[in-house]
KOLLUM-467157 format. One record per atom (N, C-alpha, C): x negated, y negated, z negated; residue in one letter. Coordinates in steps of 0.1 Angstrom, whole numbers, padded with zeros to 4 digits, always signed. Example, Ala and Ser with C-alpha at 12.3 -4.5 7.8 and 13.67 -1.06 7.14 Angstrom:
BEGIN
-0132+0057-0078A;-0123+0045-0078A;-0132+0033-0078A;-0128+0022-0071S;-0137+0011-0071S;-0129+0000-0079S;
END
This chain:
BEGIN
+0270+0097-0223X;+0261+0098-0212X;+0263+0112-0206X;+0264+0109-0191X;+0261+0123-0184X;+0246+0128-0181X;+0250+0140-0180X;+0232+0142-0169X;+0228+0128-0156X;+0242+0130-0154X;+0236+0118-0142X;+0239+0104-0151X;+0237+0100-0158X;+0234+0088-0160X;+0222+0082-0164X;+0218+0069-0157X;+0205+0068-0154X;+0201+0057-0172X;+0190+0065-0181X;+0186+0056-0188X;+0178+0042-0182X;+0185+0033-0192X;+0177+0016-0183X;+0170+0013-0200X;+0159+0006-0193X;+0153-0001-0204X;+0155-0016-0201X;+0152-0027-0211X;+0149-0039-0208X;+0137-0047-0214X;+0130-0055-0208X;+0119-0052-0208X;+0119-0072-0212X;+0120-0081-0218X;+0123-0096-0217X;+0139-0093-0227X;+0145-0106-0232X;+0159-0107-0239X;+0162-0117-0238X;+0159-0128-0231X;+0162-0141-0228X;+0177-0142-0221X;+0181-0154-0213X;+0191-0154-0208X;+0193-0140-0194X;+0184-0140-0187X;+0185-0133-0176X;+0184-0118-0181X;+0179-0113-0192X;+0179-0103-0199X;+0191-0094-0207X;+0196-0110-0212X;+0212-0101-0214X;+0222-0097-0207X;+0218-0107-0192X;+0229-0103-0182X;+0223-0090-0179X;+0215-0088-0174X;+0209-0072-0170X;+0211-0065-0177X;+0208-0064-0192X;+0213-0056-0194X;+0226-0051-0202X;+0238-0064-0203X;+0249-0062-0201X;+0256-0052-0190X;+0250-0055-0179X;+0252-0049-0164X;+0252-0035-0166X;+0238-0031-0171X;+0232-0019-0171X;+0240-0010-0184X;+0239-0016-0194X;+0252-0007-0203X;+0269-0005-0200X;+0274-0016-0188X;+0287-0015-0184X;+0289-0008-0173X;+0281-0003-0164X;+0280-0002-0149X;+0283+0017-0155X;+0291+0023-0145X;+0298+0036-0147X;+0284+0047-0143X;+0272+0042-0139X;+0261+0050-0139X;+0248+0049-0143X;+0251+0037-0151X;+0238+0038-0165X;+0243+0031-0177X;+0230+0036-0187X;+0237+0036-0199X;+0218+0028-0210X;+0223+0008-0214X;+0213+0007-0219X;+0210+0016-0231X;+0192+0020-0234X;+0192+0024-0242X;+0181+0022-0248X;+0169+0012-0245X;+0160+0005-0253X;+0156-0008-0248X;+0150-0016-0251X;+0150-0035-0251X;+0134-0036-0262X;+0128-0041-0252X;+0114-0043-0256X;+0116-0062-0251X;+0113-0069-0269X;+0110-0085-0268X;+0102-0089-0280X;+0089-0097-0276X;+0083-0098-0286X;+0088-0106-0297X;+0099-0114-0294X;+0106-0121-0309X;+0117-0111-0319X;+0124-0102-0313X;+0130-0096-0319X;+0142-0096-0324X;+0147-0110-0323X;+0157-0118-0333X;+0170-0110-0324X;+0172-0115-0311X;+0184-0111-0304X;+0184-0093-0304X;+0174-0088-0298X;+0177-0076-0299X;+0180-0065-0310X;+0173-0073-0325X;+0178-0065-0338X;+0194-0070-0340X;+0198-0079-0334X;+0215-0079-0334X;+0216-0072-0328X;+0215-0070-0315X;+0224-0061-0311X;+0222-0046-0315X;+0211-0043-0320X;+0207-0033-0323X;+0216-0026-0339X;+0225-0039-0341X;+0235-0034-0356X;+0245-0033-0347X;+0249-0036-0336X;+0262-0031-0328X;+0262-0020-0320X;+0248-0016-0320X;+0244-0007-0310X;+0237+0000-0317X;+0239+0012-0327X;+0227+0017-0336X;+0219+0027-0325X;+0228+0029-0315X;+0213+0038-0308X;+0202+0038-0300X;+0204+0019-0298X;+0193+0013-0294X;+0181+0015-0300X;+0176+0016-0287X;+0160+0019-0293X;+0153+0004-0289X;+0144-0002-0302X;+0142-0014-0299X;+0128-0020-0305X;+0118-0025-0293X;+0107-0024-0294X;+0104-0039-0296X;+0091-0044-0297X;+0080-0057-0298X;+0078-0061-0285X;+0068-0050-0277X;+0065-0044-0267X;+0067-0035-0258X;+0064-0038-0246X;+0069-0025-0231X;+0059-0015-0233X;+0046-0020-0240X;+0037-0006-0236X;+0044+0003-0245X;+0046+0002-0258X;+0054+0008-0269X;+0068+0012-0264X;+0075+0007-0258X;+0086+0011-0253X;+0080+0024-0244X;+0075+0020-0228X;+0072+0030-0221X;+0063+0040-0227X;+0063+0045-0235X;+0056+0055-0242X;+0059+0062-0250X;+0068+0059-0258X;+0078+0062-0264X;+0095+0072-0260X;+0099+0062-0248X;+0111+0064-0243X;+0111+0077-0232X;+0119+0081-0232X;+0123+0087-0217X;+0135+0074-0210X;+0129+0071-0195X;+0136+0057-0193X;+0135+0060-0176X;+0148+0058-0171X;+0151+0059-0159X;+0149+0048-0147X;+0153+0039-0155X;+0149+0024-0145X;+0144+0011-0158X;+0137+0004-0151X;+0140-0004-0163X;+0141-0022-0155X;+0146-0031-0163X;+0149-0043-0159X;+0133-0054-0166X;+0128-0061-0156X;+0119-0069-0166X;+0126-0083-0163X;+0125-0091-0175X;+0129-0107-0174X;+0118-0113-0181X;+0110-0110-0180X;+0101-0118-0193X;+0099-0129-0183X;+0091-0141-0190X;+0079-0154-0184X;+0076-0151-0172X;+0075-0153-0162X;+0070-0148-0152X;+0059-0147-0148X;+0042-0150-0157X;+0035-0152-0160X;+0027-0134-0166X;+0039-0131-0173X;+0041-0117-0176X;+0044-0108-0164X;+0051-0107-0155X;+0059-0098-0147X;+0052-0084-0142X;+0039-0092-0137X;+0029-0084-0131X;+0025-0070-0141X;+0016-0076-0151X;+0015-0062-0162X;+0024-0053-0164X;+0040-0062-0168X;+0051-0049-0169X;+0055-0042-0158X;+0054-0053-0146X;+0053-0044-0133X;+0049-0032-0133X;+0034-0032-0137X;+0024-0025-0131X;+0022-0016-0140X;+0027-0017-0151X;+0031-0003-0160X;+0043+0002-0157X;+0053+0002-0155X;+0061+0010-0150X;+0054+0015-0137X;+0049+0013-0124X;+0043+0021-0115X;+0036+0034-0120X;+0021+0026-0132X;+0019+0037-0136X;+0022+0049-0147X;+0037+0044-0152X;+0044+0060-0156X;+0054+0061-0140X;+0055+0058-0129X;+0063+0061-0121X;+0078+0060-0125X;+0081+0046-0131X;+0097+0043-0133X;+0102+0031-0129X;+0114+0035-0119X;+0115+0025-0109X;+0114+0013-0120X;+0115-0001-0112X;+0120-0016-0116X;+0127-0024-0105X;+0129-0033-0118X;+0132-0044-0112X;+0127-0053-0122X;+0122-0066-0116X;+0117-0081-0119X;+0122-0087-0113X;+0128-0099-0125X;+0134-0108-0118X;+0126-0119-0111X;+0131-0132-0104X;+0121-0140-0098X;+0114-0146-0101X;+0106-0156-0102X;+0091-0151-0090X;+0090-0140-0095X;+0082-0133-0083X;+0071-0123-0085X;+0060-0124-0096X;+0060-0134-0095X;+0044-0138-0102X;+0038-0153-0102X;+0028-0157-0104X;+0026-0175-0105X;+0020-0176-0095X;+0011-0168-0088X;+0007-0168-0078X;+0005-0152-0068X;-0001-0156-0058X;-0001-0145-0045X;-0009-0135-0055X;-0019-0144-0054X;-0034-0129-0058X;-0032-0126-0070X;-0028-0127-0080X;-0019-0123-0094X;-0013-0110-0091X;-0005-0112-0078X;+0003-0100-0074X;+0001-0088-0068X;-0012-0091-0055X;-0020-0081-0051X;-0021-0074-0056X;-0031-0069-0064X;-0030-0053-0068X;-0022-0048-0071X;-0007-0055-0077X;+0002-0045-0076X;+0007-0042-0058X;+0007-0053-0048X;+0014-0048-0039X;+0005-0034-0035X;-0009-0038-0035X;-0016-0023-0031X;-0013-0011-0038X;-0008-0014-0052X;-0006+0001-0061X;+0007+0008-0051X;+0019-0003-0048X;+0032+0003-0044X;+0028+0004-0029X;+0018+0003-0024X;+0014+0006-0007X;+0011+0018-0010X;-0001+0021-0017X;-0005+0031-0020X;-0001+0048-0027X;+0012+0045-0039X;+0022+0051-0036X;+0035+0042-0043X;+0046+0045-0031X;+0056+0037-0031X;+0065+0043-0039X;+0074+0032-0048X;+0080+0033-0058X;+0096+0024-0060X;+0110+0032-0060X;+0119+0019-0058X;+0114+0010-0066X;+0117-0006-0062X;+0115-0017-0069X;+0124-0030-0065X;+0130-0038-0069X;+0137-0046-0065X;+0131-0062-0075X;+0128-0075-0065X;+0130-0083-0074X;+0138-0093-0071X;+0140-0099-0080X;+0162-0105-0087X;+0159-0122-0076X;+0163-0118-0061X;+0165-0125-0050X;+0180-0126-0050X;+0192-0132-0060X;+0201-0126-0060X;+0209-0134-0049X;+0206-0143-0043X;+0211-0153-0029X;+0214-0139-0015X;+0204-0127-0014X;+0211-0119-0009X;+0224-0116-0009X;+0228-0111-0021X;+0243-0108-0022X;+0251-0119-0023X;+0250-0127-0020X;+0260-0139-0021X;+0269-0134-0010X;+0278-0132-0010X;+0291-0129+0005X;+0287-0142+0015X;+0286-0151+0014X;+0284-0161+0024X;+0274-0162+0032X;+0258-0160+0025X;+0246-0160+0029X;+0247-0144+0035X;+0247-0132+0030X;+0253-0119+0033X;+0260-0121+0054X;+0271-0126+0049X;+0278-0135+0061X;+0269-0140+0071X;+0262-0150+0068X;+0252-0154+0074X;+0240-0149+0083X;+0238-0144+0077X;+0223-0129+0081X;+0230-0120+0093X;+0244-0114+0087X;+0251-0105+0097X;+0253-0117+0113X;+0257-0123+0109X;+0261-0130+0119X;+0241-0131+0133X;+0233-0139+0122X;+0222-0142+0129X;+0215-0129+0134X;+0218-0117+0132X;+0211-0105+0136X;+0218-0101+0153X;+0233-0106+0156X;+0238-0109+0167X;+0233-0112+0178X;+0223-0125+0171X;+0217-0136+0182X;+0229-0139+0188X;+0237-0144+0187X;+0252-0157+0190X;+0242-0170+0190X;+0233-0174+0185X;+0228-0189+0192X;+0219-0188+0201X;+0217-0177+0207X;+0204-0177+0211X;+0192-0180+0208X;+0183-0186+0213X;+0170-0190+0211X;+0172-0201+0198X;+0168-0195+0188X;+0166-0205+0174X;+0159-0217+0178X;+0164-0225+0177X;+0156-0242+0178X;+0154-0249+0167X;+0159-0252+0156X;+0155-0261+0145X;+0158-0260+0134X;+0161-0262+0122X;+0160-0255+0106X;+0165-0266+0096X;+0174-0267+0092X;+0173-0277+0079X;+0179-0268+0065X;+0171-0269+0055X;+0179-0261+0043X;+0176-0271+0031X;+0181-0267+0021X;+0180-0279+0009X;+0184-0266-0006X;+0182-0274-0018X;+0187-0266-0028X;+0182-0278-0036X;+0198-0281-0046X;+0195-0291-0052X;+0202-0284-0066X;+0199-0295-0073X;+0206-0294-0088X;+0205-0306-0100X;+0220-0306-0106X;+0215-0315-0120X;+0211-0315-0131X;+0198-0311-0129X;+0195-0305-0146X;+0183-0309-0153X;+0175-0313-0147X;+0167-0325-0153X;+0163-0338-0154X;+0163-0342-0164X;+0159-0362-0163X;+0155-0366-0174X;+0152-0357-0182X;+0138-0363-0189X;+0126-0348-0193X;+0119-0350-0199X;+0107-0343-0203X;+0114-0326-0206X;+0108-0316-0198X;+0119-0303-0207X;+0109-0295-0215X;+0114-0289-0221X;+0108-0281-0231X;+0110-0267-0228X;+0099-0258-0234X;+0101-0243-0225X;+0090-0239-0218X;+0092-0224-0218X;+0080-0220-0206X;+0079-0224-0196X;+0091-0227-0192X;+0093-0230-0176X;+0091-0242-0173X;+0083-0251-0184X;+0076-0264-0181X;+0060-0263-0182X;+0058-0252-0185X;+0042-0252-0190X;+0039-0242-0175X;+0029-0249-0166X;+0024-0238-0155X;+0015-0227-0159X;+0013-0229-0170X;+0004-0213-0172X;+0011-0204-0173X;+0023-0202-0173X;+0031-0195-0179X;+0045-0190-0166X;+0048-0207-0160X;+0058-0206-0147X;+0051-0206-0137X;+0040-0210-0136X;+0032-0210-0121X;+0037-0225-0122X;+0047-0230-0121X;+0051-0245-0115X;+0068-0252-0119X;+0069-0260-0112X;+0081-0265-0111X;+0093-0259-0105X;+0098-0267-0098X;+0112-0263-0092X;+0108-0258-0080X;+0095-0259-0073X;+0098-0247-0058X;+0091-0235-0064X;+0091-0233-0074X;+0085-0219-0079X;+0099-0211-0085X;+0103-0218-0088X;+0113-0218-0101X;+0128-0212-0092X;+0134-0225-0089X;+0149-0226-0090X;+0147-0223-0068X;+0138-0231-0064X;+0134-0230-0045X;+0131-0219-0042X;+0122-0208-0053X;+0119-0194-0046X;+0132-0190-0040X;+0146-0188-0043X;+0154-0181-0036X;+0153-0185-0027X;+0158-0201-0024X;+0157-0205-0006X;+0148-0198-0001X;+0137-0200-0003X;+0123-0198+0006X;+0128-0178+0009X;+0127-0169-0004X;+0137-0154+0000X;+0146-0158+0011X;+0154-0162+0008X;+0166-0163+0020X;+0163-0173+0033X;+0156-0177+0034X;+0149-0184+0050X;+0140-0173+0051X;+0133-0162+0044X;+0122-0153+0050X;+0135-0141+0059X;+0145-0138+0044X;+0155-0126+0047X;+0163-0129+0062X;+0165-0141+0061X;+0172-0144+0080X;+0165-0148+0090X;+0154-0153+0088X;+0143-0157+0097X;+0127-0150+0102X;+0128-0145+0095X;+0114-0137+0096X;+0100-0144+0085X;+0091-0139+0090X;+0078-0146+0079X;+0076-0161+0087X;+0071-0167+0074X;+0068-0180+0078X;+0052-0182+0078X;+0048-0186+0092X;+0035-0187+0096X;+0023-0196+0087X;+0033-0208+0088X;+0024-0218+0080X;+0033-0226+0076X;+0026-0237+0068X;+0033-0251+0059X;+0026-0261+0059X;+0041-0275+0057X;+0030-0288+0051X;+0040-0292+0046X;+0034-0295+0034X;+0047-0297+0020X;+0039-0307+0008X;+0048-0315+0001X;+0044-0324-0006X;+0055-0323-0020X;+0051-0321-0034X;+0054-0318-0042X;+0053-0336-0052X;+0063-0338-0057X;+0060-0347-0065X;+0071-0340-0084X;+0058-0352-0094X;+0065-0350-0107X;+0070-0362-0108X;+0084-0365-0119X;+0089-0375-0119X;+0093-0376-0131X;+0099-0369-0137X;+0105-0364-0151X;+0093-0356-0161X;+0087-0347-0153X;+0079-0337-0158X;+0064-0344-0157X;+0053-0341-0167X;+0046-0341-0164X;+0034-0331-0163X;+0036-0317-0161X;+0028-0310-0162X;+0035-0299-0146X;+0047-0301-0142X;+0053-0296-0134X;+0059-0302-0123X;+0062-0297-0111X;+0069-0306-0100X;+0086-0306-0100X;+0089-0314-0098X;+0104-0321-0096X;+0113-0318-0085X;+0103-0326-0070X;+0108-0323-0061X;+0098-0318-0054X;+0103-0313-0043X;+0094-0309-0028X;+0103-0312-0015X;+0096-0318-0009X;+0097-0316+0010X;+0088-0312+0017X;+0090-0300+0025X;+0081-0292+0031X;+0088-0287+0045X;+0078-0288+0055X;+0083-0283+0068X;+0075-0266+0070X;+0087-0260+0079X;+0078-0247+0071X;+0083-0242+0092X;+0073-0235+0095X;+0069-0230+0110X;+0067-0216+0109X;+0082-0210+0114X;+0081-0194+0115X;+0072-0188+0122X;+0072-0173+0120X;+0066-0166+0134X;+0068-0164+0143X;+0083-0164+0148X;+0097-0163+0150X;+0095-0177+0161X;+0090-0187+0163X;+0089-0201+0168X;+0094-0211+0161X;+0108-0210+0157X;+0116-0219+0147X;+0105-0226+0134X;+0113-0237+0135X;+0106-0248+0126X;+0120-0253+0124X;+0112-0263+0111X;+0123-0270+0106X;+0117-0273+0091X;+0130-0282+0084X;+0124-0286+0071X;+0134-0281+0056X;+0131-0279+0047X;+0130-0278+0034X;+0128-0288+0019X;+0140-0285+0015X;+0144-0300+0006X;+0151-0292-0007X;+0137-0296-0016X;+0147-0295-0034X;+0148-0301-0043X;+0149-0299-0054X;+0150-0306-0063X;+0159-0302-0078X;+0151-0301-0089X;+0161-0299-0099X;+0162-0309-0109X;+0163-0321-0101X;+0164-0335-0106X;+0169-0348-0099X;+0182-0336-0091X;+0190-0343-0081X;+0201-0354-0086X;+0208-0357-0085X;+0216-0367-0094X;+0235-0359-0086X;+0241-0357-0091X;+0255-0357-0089X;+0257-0340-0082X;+0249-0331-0089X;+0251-0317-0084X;+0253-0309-0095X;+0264-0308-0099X;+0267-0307-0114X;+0269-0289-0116X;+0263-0284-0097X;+0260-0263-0099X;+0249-0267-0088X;+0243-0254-0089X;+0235-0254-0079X;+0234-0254-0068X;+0235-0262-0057X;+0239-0264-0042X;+0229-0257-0032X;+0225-0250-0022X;+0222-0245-0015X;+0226-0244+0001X;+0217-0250+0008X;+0226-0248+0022X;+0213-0245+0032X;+0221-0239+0040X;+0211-0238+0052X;+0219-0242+0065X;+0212-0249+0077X;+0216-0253+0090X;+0209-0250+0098X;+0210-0243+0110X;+0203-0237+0119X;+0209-0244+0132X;+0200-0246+0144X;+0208-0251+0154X;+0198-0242+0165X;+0210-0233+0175X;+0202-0228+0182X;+0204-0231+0197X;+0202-0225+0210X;+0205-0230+0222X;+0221-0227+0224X;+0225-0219+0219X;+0239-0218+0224X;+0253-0225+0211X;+0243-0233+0201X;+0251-0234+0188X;+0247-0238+0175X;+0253-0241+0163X;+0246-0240+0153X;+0260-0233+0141X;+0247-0226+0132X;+0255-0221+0118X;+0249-0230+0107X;+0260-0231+0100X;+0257-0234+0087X;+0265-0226+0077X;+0254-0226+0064X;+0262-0218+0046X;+0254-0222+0038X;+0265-0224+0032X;+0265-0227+0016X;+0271-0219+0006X;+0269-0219-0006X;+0276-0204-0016X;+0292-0208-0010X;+0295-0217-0004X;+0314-0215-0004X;+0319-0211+0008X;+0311-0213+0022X;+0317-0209+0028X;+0301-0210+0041X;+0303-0200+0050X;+0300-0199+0067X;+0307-0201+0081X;+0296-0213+0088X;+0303-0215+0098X;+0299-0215+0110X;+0302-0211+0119X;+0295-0213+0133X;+0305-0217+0147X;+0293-0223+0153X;+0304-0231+0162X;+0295-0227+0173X;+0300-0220+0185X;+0298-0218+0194X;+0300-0228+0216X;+0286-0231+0216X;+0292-0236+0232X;+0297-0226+0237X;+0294-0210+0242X;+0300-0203+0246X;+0300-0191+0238X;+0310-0183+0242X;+0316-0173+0236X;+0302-0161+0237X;+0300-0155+0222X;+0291-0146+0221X;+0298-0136+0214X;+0298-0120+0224X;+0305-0108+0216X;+0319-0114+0210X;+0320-0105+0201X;+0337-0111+0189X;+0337-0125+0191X;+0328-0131+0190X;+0329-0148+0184X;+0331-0158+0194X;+0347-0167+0196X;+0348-0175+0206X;+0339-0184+0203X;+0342-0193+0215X;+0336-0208+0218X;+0340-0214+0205X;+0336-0225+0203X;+0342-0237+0190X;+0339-0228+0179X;+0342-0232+0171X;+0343-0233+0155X;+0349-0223+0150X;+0338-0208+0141X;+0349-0198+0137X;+0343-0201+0119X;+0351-0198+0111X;+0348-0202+0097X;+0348-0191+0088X;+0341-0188+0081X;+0346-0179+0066X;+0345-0187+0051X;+0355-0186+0043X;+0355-0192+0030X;+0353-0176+0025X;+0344-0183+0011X;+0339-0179+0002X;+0347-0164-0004X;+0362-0169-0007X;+0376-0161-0008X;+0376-0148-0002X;+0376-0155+0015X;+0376-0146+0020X;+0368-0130+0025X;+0358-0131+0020X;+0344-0123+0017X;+0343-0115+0009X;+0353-0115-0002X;+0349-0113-0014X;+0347-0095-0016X;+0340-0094-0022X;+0342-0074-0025X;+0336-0069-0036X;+0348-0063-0046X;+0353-0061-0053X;+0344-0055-0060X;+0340-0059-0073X;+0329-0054-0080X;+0337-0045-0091X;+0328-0036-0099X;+0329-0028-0106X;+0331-0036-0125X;+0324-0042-0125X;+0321-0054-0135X;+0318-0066-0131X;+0327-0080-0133X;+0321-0094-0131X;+0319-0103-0140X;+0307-0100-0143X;+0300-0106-0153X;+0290-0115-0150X;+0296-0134-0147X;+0287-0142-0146X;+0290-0145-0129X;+0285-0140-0119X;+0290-0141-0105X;+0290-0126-0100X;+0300-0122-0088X;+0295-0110-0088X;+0288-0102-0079X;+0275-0117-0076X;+0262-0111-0068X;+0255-0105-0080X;+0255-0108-0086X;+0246-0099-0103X;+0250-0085-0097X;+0264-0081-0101X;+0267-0065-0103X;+0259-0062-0088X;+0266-0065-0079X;+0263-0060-0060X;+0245-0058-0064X;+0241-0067-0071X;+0223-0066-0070X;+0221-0057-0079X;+0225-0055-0088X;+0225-0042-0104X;+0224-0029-0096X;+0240-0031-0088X;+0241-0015-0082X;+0234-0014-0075X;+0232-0018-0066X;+0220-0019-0055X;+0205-0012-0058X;+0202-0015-0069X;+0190-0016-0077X;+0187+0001-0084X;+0205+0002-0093X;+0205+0015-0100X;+0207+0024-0089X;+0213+0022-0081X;+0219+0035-0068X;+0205+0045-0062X;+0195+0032-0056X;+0185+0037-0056X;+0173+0041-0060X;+0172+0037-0075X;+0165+0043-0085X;+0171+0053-0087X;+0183+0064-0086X;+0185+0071-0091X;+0181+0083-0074X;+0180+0075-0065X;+0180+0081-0053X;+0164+0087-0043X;+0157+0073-0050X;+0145+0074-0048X;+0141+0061-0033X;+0153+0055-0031X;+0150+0042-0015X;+0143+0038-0021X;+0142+0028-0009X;+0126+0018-0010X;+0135+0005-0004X;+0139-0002-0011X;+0145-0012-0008X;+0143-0027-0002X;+0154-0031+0005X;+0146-0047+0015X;+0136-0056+0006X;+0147-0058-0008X;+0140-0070-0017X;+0130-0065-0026X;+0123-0065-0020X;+0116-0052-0031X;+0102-0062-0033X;+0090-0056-0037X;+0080-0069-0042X;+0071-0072-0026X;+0068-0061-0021X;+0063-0066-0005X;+0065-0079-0001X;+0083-0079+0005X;+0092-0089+0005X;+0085-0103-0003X;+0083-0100-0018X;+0084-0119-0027X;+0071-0116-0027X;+0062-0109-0020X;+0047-0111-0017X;+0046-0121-0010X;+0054-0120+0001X;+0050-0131+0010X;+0059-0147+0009X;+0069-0146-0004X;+0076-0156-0009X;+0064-0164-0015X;+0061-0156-0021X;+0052-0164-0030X;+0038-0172-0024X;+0031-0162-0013X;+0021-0167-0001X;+0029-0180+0003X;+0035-0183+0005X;+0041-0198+0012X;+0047-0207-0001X;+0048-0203-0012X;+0048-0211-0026X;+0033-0217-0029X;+0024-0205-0029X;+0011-0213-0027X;+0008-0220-0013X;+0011-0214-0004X;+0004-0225+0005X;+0013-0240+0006X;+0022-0241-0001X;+0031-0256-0003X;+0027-0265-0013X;+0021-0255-0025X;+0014-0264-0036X;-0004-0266-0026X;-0006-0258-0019X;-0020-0260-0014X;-0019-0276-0008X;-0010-0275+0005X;-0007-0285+0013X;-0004-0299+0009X;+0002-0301-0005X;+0008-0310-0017X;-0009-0315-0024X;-0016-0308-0029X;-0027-0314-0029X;-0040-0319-0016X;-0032-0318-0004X;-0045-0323+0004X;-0035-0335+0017X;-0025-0336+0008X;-0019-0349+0012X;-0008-0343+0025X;-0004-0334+0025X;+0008-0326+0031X;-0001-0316+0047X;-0014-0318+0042X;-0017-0304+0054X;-0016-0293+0057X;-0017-0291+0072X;-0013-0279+0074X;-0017-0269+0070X;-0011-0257+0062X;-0017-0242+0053X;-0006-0230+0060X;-0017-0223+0063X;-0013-0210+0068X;-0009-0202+0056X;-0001-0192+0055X;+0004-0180+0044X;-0005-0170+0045X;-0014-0169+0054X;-0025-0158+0049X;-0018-0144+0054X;-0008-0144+0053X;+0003-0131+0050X;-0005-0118+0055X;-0006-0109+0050X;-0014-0097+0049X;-0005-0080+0051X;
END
């Protein structure tokens, strides 16, 4: 370790926990150096590979203990908020991964702590960095379609069909199903290129699960004017990765992306971009990570994260941002129990 290397804690040890903090011990400007999980089991291994890990039960015992530069939380997301909100109050950046929280007002007081004084914070939207969606945003900030007209996005997957086991089936714990879960990114990435979304009418069904939702279809009405609909499911049949797309159709055109590739097709020529059909594959986008471990939106979102915790920004994805992810997660489960009516996001 240098002077400038930034201590990371980890704050969760589950799957999303070792990628972090794999990241965070590999990355050439931090260095892990304690892991707070109340089972223990994973982190006393690595803690015989790593003797100078410092390795806790608990975050309050960790942050109290440690001198700690940033730290990563992965816990339940049921949890997020308290570990959140203790690192504010020792003033050490974070990051939490997605959701924010199980619900809006769960989250509140922290967004007023970080209004009140602001703190880097990032939470793990990692569909930002995807080169394609990335692609995407750049393009729509152009305005090349003109006046936005209509909306279709989806996010599917094959991963459940019978009963699952886990926190992430129990809502006390997940907040919900698959539009909490595996759909919060979409809903991130239609706020990140579209703006806030005004209101919703959305209908959640269980099929497989019985304490959680399956699927959802929701039509969701920007501020922006754009409308359009929303489609998931993590109990799609024949999506053997996680599929994700968005289709936009505006007056002069439409774009579409998916993690493989961006496309837009132009009636008439806007700036750089002819008439007809210009494409980018996935390939082609690519930029070159430091460590690729897993995909290499992880590292792009890691560094992102450490750069400005070491710098003091105030970053796009930050909890503000999945404040209002989450306001339209509840108003979709709101609208789902009153037979798909219309619910406003409240957004504050």
């Amino acid at each position: 370790m240098t002077d400038e290397t930034l201590r990371v804690a980890c704050i969760g040890f589950g799957k999303m926990g070792m990628l972090h903090a794999a990241l965070a011990n590999g990355l050439s400007r931090s260095k892990l150096t304690a892991l707070a999980d109340p089972a223990g089991f994973l982190p006393d291994m690595l803690k015989q590979q790593k003797p100078d890990l410092a390795v806790y039960r608990d975050h309050e015992a960790l942050l109290a203990n440690e001198q700690i530069d940033a730290v990563f939380i992965t816990t339940p997301n049921s949890l997020h908020v308290p570990a959140c909100q203790a690192c504010c109050d020792k003033r050490i950046p974070f990051f939490v991964e997605k959701p924010l929280s199980n619900t809006a007002a769960e989250a509140w007081p922290l967004v007023e702590s970080l209004r009140k004084q602001p703190l880097t914070n990032m939470v793990g939207y990692v569909y930002r960095y995807y080169e394609t969606f990335a692609k995407a945003r750049e393009l729509l900030a152009g305005n090349p379609l003109g006046k936005l007209i209509y909306l279709k996005a989806a996010m599917y997957v094959s991963q459940l069909f019978r009963e699952g086991k886990g926190w992430r089936y129990d809502p006390k714990t997940s907040g919900g199903g698959v539009l909490i879960s595996q759909n919060s990114h979409l809903i991130d990435t239609l706020v990140w290129m579209f703006g806030p979304v005004e209101w919703v009418s959305g209908q959640v069904m269980s099929w497989y699960s019985t304490e959680v939702d399956d699927f959802c279809h929701s039509y969701l009405a920007f501020k922006n004017g754009l409308t359009g609909y929303m489609d998931t499911s993590w109990s799609a049949r024949h999506y053997r990765l996680i599929d994700m797309r968005i289709d936009v159709q505006g007056e002069n055109g439409t774009l579409a992306v998916s993690e493989d590739d961006v496309k837009i097709f132009l009636d008439d020529a806007a700036g750089s971009l002819p008439a007809g059909w210009t494409e980018w594959r996935k390939p082609d986008l690519y930029r070159g990570v430091e460590i690729d471990m897993g995909i290499p939106a992880f590292t792009l979102q890691d560094e992102a994260f450490l750069k400005a915790a070491a710098t003091g920004e105030i970053l796009e994805s930050d909890v503000e941002s999945a404040y209002h992810v989450q306001q339209i997660i509840d108003a979709i489960y709101e609208s789902s129990k009153h037979n798909g009516q219309q619910v406003y996001t409240n957004r504050k």
